[in-house]
N, C-alpha and C positions, 0 to 999 in steps of 0.2 A: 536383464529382464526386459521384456516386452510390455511394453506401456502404453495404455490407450489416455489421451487425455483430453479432456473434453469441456471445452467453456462455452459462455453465449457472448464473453466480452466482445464488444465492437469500437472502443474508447481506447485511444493513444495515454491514456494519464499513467498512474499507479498502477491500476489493474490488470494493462499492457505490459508492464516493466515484470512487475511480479511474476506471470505469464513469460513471458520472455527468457528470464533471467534463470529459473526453474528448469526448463526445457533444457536451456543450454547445460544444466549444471547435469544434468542427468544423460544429456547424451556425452557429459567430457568423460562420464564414467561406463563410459562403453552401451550406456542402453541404448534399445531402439524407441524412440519416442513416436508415434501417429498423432497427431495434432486432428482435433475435428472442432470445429467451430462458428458460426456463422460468419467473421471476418477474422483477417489472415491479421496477426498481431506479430509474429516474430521474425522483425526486422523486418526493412525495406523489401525484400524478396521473398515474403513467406511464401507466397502461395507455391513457388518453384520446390519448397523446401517441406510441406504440409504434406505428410503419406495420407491425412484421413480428407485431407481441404476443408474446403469452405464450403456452407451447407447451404441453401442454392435458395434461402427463402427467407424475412425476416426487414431488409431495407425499405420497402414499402409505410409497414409497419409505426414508423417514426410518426407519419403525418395522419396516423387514426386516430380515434377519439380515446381515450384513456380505457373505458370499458369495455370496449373493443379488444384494447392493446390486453389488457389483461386478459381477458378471453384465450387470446392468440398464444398467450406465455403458459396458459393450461396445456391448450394443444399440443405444442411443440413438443411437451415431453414424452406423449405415444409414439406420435410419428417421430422425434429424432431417435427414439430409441431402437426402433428396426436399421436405422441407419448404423448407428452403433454397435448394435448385437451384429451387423453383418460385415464389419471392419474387424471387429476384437474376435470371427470367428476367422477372416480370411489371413490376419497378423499372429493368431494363438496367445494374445493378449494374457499376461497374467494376471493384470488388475487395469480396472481403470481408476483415473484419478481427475477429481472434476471441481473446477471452479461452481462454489454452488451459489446458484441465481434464485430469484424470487419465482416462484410457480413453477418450477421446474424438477421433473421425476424424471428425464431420460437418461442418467447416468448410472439410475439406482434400476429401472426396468431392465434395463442393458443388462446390468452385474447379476440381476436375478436370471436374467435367461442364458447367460454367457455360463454362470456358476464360477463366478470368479470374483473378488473385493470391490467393493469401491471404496474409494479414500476420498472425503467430503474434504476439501481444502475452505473452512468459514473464514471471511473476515470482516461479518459483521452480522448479528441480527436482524436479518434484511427487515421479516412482515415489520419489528419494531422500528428498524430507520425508517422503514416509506412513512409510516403513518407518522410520525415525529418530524422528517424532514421535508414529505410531499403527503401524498394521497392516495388513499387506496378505497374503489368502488366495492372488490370484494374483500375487505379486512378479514372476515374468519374463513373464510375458503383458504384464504391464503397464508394463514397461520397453521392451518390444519397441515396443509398441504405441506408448511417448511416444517414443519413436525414429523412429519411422514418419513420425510428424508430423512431428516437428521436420525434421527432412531432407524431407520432402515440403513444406513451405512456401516460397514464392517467399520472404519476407523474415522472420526472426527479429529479434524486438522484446526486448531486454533490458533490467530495470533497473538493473543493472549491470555494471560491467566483470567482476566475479568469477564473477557469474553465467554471462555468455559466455563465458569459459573454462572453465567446467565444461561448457557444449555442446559448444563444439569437439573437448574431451575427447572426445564420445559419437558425434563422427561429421559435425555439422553445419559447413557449410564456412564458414572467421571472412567471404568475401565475403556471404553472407547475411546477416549478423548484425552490427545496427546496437545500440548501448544509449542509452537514451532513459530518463534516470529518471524517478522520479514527479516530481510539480509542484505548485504551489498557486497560488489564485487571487490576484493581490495586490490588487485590488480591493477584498476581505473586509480588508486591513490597511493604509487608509491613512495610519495616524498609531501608526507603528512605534516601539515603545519599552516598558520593564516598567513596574510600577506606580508606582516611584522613591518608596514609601514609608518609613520611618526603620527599619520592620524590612526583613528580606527575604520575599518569600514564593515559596518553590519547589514549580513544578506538574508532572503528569504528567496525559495524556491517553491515554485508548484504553480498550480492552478490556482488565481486567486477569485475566492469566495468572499459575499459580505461577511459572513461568521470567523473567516481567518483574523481581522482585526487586525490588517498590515496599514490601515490610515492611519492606526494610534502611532506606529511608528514616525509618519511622516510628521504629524500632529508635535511629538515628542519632537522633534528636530526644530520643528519650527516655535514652538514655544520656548527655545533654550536648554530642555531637560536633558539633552544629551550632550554633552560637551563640544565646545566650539572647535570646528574641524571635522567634526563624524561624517560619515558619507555612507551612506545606503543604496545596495543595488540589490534592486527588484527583478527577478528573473523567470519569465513565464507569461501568462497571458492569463484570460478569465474576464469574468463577467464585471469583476470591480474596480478592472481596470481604467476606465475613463471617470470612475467617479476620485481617482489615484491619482490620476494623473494632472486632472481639475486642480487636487488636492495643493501637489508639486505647484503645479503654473502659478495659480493663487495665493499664494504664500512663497512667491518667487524663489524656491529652493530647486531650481534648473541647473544650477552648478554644484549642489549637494546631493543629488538624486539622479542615479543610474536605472534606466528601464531599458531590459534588452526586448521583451515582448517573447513571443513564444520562439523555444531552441531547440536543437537537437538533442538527442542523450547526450553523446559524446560530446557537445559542447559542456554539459554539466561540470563535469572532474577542475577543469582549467578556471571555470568561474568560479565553482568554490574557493582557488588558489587564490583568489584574490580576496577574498574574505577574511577577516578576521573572530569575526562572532556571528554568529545563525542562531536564526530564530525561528521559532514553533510556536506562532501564536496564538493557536486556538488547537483542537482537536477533540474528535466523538471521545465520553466515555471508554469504547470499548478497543479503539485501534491502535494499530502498529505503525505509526506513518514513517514510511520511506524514506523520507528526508530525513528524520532522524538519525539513520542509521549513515546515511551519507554524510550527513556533517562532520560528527563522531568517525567516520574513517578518513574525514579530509584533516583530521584534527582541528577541526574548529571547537571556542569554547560554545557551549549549547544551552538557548533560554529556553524554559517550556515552561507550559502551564503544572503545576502540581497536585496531579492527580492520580488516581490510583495504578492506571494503565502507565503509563508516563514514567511514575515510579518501578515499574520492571524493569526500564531500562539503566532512568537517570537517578542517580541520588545526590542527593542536595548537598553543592560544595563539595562535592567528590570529584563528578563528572560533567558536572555541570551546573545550572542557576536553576531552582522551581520558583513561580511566581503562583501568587492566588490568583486564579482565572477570575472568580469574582471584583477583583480591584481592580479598576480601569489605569491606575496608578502605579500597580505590582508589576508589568510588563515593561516600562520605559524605565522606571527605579533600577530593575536588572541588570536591563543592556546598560545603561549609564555608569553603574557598579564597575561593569567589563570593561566600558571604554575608557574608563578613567584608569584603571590597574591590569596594565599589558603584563605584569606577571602574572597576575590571576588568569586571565584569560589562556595564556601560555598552557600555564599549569591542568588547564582544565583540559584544552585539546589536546592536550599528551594522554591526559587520562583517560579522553575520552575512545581515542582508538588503542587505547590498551582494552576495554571493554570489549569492544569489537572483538580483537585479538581472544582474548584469555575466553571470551562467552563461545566465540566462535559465532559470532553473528552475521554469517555469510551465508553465498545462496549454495554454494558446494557445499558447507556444513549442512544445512540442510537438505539437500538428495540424500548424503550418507545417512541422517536420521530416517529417512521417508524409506531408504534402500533396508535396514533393521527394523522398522515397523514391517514394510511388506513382508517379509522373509520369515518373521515371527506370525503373522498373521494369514498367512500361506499355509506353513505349520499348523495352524490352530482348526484350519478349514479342511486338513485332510483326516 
């Protein structure tokens, strides 16, 4: 198949990886992928590697005023759309497939004038997170507007069940709407298991945000609540890291606390090997966080908050620990559970990359599902 795909991401986090990780899965299956986006996300060398590139306007952008910005995010979706409609006409594009952004119709204008699908790839009720997480000058323009799309795409891509219930809520019909979580590659983990050292040592990965609540960790260390010996390594960089690191100095835990600061992908797999239990300490209602699925294929045992999304992966004492998000208390009670019982924990990361394994929670399981949705939905269009 001939695939046009099309994002606004211009962020190295999750949203990169996901992007990334998709692309490649689809081209190991023989497609032709054209990548069009305003920055080049896949791998160091995208741009040498992008048939649609990088769309030539947008970096400015950052240092205008909010109402502005949001203006700008109307725009784009006219003008990227003849961009699009003149890629997916010169490649014979059979569908496009589109990261879907806040204010944005170029992928759905495109697929109308191309006569060909688009697949809305959701991984979160945007107009809902901005006004819950930041701010939004035009809140029902921009509701309208992700309404638009959503109902105008031949297929809704969720990654979660929760998630597609809050569409359906807004109008999109549940036949459109397939949920496809994220995935990991299990290649990067073939010899699945924690560090199986005489202490424990519990990791967290990602971007760190105030709302993740990885200080209770350090907090729980330094108060005693985690067994003497435990060691913690922080891996990644973010905004809450100097109030973290404060955290460490002060509470002189500089020989129980590991900070790599921000790494590469490929450093990821090897630090997890050092790991013993991973934690999720916070997460939206409605997501699929990546790390997740990484731990669970490094075979680590896995804490998370328990919550409804959380629950499609993990179930409780099966595959891992749920803690009540609500309890400041439920989070450190957990890990301390793990690190005191190196067979529980064992037990759990076995289970946990069987999950992987038997769900098939990878990013190639997922092209094959996307490669049968298109192929039925191709069908359905002629």
């Amino acid at each position: 198949m001939k695939i046009l795909y099309h994002h606004r991401t211009k962020s190295r986090d999750g949203q990169a990886v996901h992007i990334r990780e998709l692309i490649t899965a689809f081209r190991s299956r023989g497609h032709l992928v054209n990548e069009c986006a305003l920055s080049p996300v896949f791998g160091e060398n995208a741009e040498g590697e992008m048939g649609g590139g990088r769309l030539k306007w947008g970096g400015w952008l950052t240092s205008a005023p909010s109402f502005f910005y949001e203006l700008a995010e109307h725009a784009y979706g006219p003008l990227t759309a003849r961009r699009l409609t003149g890629l997916g006409k010169k490649m014979g594009a059979d569908f496009i497939y589109e990261r879907h952004a806040l204010n944005n119709t170029a992928g759905l204008r495109a697929a109308r004038s191309l006569g060909v699908p688009l697949f809305l790839e959701v991984n979160s009720p945007l107009a809902v997170e901005q006004e819950t997480y930041g701010s939004l000058t035009f809140q029902r323009w921009a509701e309208r507007c992700e309404k638009r799309v959503l109902c105008g795409a031949d297929h809704v891509l969720c990654v979660t069940r929760v998630l597609a219930d809050m569409l359906i809520g807004v109008g999109v019909s549940p036949e459109r709407i397939s949920v496809i979580p994220n995935g990991v590659d299990l290649s990067l983990y073939p010899d699945p298991g924690g560090a199986g050292g005489e202490r424990a040592v519990v990791g967290f990965t990602g971007f760190f945000r105030p709302w993740h609540q990885v200080e209770g960790l350090v907090d729980s260390l330094a108060e005693g609540i985690l067994p003497l010996g435990t060691q913690l390594l922080l891996v990644g960089d973010g905004p809450s890291m100097p109030q973290i690191q404060s955290r460490v100095t002060d509470r002189k835990l500089d020989d129980s606390v590991e900070m790599t600061g921000a790494v590469s992908r490929s450093e990821i797999p090897p630090l997890l090997k050092k790991m013993d239990i991973a934690v999720q300490p916070a997460a939206t209602p409605w997501a699929s966080p990546l790390k997740l699925f990484e731990y669970m294929a490094a075979g680590l045992a896995v804490v998370a908050p328990d919550q409804e999304n959380i629950r499609e992966v993990i179930a409780h004492e099966e595959n891992g620990l749920l803690f009540d998000p609500g309890d400041p208390e439920a989070m450190p009670s957990a890990v301390a559970r793990l690190a005191e019982d190196r067979l529980l924990r064992e037990e759990l990361g076995k289970s946990g990359r069987a999950t992987i394994e038997s769900r098939e929670f990878t990013w190639l399981a997922n092209a094959c599902r996307l490669e049968e949705l298109a192929s039925s939905t191709r069908e359905g269009k002629r």
